[in-house]
C-alpha positions in Angstrom: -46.6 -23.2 57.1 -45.9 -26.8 56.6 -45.0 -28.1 60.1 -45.6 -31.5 62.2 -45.3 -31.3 65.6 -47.0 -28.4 67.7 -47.0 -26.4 64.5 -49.2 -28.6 62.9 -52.2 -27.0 65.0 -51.6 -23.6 62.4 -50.9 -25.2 59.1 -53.8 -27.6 60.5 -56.1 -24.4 60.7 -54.8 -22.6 57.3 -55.3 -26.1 55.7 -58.7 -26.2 56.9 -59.6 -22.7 56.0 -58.6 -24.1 52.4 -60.4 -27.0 52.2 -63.5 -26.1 54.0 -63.4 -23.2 51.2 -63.2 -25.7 48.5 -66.5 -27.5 49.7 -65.8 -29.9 52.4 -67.8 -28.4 55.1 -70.9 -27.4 52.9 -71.2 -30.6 50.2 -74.3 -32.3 50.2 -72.6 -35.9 51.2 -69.4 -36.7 52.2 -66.9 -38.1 54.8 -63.8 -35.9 56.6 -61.9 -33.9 56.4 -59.7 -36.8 58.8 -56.4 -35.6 60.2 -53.8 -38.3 60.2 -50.4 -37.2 61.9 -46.8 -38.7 61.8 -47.9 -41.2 59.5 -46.8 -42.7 56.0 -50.2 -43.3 55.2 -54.0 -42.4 56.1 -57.7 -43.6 55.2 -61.1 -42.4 55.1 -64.2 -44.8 54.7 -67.0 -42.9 52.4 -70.1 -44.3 54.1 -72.5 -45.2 51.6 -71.7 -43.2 48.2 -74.5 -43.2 45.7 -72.8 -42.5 42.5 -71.9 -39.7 40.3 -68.4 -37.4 40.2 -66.9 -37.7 44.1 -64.4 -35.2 45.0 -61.3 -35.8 46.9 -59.6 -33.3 49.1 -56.1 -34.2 49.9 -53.1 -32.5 51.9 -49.5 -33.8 52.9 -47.8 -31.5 55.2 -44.4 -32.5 55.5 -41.4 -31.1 58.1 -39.6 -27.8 57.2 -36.6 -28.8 54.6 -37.8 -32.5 54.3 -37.3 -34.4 51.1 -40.2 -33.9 48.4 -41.6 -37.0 47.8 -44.4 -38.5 45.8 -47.5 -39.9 47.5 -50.1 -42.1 45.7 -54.1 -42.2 46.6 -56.9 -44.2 45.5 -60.8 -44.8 45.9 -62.2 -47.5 44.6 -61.0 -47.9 40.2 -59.9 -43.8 40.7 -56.0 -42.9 42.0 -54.5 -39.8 42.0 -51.0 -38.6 43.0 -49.1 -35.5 44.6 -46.2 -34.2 45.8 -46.5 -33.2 49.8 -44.8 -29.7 50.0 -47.3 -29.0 47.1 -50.8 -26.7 48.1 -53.9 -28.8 48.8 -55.9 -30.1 45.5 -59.2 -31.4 45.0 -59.6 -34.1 42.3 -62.4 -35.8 41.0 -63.7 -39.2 39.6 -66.7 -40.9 38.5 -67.5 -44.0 40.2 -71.1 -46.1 40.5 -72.7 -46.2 43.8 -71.1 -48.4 46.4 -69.5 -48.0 49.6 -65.3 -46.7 49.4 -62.6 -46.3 50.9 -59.8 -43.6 50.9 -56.3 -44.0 50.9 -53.4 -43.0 50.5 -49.8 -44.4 50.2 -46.2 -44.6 48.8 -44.1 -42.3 51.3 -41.1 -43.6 52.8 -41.0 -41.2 56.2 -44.5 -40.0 57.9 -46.1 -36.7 57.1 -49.3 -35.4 58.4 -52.7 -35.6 56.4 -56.1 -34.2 56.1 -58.0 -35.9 53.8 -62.2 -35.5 52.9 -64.2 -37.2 50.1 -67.4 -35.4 48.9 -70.2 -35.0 46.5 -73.5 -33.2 45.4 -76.9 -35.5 45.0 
């Protein structure tokens, strides 16, 4: 199901199924998920987090037979990393209150993204 182009719409809606089941549409605060297509990065402002564990939600949906590759993200002191033909993931940090930012990084070719931050209060 990992597809860019007009594709993207289903792996788009499976992907969304996934992560809205992991949270992302029902958290108490939070910011996405953000769709990003074609693009070797992507980023997602937080809006005013106010501290505690924050949960990041993070797809790369690479082309049918493209090259694995390892992508990077970080928000604020936290950084995580994947591999985009793996399954979505959810990882979290602890972080003070502040306002953050999102991103990710380190692919050489684009890929498409959905990205969401969250948290409880």
């Amino acid at each position: 199901m990992k597809k860019i182009g007009a594709a993207a719409i289903v792996a788009g809606t499976v992907l969304g199924t996934t992560i809205a089941g992991a949270g992302v549409a029902t958290a108490a605060g939070g910011a996405g998920p953000k769709e990003c297509f074609t693009t070797t990065s992507c980023s997602l402002a937080s809006g005013f987090f106010p501290g505690g564990t924050i949960h990041v939600d993070i797809d790369a949906i690479g082309a049918p037979g493209s090259p694995d590759h390892w992508f990077k993200w970080t928000i604020g002191k936290c950084s995580g990393s994947g591999y985009i033909h793996a399954p979505a993931k959810t990882e979290s940090c602890v972080l003070p209150a502040s306002y953050y930012t999102l991103t990710t990084s380190g692919l050489e070719y684009p890929v498409n993204w959905r990205i969401g931050i969250r948290w409880d209060h």
